[in-house]
DRENFIFI-967533 format. One record per residue: residue in one letter; z, x, y of N, C-alpha, C in turn. Coordinates in pm, whole numbers, plus 50000, padded with zeros to 5 digits. Last residue first. Layout:
N
aZXYZXYZXY ...
//
This chain:
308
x480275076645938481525065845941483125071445855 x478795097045862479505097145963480745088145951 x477655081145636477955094545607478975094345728 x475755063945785477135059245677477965071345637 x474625073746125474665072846008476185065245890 x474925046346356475545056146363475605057946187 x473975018546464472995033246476473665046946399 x475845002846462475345004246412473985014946385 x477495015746673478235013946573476845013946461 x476115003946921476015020246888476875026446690 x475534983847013474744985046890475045001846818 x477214980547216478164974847084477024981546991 x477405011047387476805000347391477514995047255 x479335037247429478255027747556477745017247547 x482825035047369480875031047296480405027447444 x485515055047246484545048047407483205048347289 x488205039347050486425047147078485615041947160 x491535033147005490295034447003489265042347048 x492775037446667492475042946782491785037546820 x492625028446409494315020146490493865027446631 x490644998146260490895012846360492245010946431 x490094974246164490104985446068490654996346169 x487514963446427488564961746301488774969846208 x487354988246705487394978346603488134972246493 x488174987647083489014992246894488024981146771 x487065005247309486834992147197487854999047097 x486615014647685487275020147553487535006147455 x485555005147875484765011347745485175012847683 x487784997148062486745008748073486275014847984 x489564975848006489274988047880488625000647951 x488984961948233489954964548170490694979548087 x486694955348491486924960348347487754970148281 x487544950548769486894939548641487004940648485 x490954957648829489354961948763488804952048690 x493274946248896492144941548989490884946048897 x495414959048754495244944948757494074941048801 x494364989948782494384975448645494404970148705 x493954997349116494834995548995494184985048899 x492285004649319491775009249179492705005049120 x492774979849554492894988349545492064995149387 x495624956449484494164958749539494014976149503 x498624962049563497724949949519496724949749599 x502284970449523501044974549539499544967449493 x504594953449484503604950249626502294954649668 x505734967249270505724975449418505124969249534 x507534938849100506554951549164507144957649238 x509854919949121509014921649024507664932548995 x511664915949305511714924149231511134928849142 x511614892249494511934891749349512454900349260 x509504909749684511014906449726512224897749580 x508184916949565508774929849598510054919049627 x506274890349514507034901249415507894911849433 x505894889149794507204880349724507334889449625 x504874903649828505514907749932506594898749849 x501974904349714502764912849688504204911549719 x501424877449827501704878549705502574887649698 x500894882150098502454878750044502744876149902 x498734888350065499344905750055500544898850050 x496484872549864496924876949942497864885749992 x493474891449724494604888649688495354890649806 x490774891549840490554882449746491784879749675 x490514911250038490624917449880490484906849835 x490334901750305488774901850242489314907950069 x493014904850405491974892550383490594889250328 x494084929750393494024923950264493234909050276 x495314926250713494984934750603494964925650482 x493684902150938495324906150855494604916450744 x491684888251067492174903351123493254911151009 x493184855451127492054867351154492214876351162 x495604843450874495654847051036493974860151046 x496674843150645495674837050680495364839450805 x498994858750649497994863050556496644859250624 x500714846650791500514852550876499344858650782 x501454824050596500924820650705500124830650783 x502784843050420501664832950369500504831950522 x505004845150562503774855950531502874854350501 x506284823150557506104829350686504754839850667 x506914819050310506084808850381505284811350530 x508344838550232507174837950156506214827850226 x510914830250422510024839650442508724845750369 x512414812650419510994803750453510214814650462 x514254820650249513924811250200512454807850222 x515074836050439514744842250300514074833350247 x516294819850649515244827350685514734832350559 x518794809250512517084798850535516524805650516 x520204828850483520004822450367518564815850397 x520434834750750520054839750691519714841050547 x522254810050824520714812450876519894823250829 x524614817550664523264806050652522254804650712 x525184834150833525334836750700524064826250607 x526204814651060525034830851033524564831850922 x527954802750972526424793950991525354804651017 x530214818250933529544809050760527704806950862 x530284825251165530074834651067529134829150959 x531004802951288530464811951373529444816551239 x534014796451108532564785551117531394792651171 x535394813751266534764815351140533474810051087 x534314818351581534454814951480534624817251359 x533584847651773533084839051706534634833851655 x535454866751980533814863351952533244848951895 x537734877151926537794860651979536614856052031 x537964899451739537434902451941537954889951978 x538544887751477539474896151580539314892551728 x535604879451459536414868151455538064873251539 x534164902751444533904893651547534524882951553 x535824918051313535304921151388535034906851500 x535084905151032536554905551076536224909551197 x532054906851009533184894750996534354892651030 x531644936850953531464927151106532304912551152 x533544944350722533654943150869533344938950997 x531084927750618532734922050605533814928150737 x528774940950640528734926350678530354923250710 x529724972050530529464967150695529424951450690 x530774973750254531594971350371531324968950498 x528104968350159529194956250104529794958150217 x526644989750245525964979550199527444965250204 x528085012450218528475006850354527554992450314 x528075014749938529345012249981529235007350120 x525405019049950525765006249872527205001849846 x525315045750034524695032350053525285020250013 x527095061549828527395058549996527195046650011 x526075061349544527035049849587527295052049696 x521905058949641523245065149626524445056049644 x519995043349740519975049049561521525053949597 x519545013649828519825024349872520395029749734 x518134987749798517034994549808517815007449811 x520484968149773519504969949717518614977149706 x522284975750002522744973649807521544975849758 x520684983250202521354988550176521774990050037 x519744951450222519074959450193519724974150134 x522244936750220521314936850160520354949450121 x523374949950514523934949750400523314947250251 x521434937850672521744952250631522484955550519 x522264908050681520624914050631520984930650626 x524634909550774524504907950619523254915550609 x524354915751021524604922250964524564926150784 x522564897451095522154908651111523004920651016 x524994873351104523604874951018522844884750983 x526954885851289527284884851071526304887551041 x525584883351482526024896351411526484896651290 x524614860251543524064865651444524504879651435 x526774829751431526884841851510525204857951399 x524424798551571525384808251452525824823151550 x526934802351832526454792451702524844791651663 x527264814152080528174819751938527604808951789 x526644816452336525794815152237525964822852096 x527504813952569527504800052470526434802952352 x526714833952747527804835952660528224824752554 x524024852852789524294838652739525694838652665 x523674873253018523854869152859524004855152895 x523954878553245522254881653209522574879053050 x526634885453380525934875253431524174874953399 x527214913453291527764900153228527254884253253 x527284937753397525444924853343526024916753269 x529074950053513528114948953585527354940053551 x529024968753178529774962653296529054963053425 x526914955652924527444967653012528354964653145 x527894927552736526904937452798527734947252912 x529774916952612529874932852541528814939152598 x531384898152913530994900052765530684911952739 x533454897453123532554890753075532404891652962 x534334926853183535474915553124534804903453106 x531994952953059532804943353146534004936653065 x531864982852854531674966452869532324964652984 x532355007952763531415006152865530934991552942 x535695014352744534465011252709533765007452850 x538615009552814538275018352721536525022852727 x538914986052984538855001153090538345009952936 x538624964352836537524971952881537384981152957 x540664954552694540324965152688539454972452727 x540294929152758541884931152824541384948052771 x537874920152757538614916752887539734928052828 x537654922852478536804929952510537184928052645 x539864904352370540124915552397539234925352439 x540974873952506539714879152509540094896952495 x542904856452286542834863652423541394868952404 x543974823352190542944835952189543214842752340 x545874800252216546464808852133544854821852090 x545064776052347544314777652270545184791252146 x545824777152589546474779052545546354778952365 x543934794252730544624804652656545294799752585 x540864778152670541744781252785542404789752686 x538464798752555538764788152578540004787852667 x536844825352532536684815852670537034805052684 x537534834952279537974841152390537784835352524 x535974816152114537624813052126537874823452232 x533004807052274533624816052194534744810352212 x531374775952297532134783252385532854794952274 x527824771652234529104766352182530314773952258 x524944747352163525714758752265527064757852286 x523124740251979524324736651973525014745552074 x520074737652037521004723951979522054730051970 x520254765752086519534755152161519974742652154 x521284781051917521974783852014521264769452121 x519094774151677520954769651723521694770951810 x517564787651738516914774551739518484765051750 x517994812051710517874812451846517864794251833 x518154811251449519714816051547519004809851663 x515754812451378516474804151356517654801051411 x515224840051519514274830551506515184815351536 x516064850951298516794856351424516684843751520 x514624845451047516064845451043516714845751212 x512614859651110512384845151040513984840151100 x513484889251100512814880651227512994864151223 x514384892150845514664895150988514604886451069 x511624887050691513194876650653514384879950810 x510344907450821510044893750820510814881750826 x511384925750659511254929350869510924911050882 x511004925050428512074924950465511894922350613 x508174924350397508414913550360510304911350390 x507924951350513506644939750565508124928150510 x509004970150321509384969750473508844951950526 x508194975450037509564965150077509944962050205 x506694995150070506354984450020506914972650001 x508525016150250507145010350298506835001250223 x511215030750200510755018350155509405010250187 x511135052150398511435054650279511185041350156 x510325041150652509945056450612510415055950437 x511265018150701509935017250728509615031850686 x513865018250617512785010250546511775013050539 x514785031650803514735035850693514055029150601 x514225013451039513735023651024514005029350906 x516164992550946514704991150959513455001350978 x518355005651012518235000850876516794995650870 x518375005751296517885020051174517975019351032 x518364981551368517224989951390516925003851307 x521294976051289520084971351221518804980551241 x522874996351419522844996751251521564987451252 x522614990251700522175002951647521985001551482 x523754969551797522364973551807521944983751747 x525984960851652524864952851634523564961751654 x527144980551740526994983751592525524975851565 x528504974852003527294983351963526504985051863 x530224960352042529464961452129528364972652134 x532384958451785531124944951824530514952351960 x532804985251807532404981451710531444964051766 x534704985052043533274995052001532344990051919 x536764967051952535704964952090534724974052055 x537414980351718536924967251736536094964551864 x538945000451851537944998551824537114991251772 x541004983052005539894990352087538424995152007 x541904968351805541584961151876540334970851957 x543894991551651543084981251583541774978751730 x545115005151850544705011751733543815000551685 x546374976551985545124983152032544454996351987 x548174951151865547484964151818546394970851889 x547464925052022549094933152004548934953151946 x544834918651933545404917852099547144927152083 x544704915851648544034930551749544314931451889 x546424902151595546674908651543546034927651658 x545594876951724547174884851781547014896551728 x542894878551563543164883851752544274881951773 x544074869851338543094884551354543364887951477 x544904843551370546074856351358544934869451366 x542564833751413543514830751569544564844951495 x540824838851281540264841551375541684839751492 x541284817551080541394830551011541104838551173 x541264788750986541234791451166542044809651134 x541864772450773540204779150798540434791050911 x542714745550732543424756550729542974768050718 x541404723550770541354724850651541994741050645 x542544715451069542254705850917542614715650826 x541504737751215542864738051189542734727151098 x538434737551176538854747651093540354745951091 x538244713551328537534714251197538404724151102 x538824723551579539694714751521538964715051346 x537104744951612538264744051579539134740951513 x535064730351632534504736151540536084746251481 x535484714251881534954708451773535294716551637 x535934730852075536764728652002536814720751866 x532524738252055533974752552039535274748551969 x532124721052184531464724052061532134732652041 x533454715652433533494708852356533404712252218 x532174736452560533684738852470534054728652440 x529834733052616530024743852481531484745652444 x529814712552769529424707452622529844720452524 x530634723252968531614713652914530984708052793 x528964738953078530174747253002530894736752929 x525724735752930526744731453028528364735352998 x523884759552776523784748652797524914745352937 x520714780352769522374782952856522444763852830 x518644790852698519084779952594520634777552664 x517454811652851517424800852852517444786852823 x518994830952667519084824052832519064811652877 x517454829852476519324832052434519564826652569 x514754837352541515244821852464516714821952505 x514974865352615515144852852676515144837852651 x516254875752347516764877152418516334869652541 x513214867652165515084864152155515904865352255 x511804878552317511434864852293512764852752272 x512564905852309512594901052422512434887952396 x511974910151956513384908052020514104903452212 x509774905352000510434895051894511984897752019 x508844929052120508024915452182509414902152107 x509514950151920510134946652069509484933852108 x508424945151711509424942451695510604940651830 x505554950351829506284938851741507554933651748 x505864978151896505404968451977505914951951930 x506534984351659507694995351747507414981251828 x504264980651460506064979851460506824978851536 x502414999851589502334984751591503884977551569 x503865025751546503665016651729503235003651753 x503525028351299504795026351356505115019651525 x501615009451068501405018651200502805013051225 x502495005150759501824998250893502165009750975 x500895019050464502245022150582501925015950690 x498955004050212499015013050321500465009850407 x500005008549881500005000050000500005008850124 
//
């Protein structure tokens, strides 16, 4: 399988992520519907005894060994661990990149489609007595953040802060985590594979970021995005211009088998599967446990009895 160009990638994957990042804006809803939807999602979790997010943040608001780096941690990890989990894909996994970068996107996509129908208030912006503090506020002389949110201090007013439903740092994060278990040969990999999603989880429920509820609906948007992502490629197969539109096999074929597990994705090309002809001459007859290239079937019979 050919390696997509890295500047087509590079261009792609920035266009997606500005698309995201002003959707996230301009999905700002009204403050009194997002803490509505905040306490909504509260009260839900004090019911059924869920609300794992209120002792985490005494825990990291009283502890600032804990808490500060926690602030590091949600205000950067996001950006940095996925993109180079995508870059290792794209250098060391090339036949698994296309159909992973996809479930990505598919997935981010979907976040953005929730932050639209549901704009929701974090537990760090509800009132206090709520029992949350905001610790990216009460620690931000440590770091580069404001007392707004985890953008740089100064650009707190260029996020969307209602826009905890789903949370996609779980989501993003799981998707690393995935790949990691799965595609990374050594037990390192496949130790930060399990331990990064779970730390993000505690992480962003500590800060008074998200929800739990926050988390589960990440978690599930990234369940969809996998889901619709053979559908997504499909689509983009048929599109003018796409590699593999003239082989006569489409390339999400491959892309599901890789993602199954069932290949390399490799499809087209000189491999078996595609040669018209199988054998390439080579016949076994009856009676023979080898077989014998023949140029032609009459050649058997041309061939003295003595010989045979």
């Amino acid at each position: 399988m050919r390696r997509p160009r890295w500047w087509v990638e590079l261009i792609l994957i920035a266009a997606v992520y500005a698309a995201y990042s002003g959707g996230r804006l301009l999905a700002r809803g009204d403050a009194s519907t997002a803490v509505a939807h905040g306490l909504s999602l509260l009260r839900v979790e004090d019911t059924f005894g869920l609300a794992l997010e209120r002792p985490l943040n005494r825990l990291f608001t009283a502890t600032p060994a804990l808490g500060v780096p926690a602030d590091f941690v949600y205000a950067s990890l996001h950006y940095l661990v996925t993109p180079a989990v995508l870059v290792w894909l794209f250098r060391r996994r090339p036949a698994r990149y296309r159909a992973a970068r996809a479930w990505l996107m598919t997935s981010t996509l979907l976040g953005l489609v929730g932050f639209v129908l549901m704009p929701t208030c974090p537990p760090r912006l509800l009132d206090a007595a709520h029992g949350f503090t905001d610790t990216m506020a009460q620690f931000s002389a440590y770091g580069w953040w404001g007392g707004e949110a985890s953008a740089p201090r100064g650009l707190g007013g260029l996020t969307n802060q209602y826009a905890a439903m789903p949370s996609l740092h779980v989501g993003w994060a799981l998707w690393c985590g995935v790949m990691l278990w799965r595609y990374g040969r050594t037990p390192l990999l496949r130790t930060l594979g399990v331990a990064y999603p779970l730390l993000t989880t505690v992480v962003v429920m500590g800060t008074a970021n998200h929800y739990l509820l926050d988390a589960v609906a990440g978690a599930a948007a990234m369940g969809a995005g996998l889901l619709l992502t053979p559908y997504v490629l499909r689509f983009l197969d048929r599109l003018p211009g796409r590699a593999g539109a003239g082989s006569g096999v489409p390339v999400a074929a491959g892309a599901a088998a890789v993602a199954d597990g069932r290949g390399d994705g490799v499809i087209g090309g000189d491999s078996p599967r595609n040669s018209p002809v199988v054998s390439g001459g080579w016949e076994t007859s009856a009676g023979e446990r080898i077989p014998g290239q023949r140029s032609a079937p009459a050649a058997a019979d041309d061939t003295p009895a003595s010989a045979r």
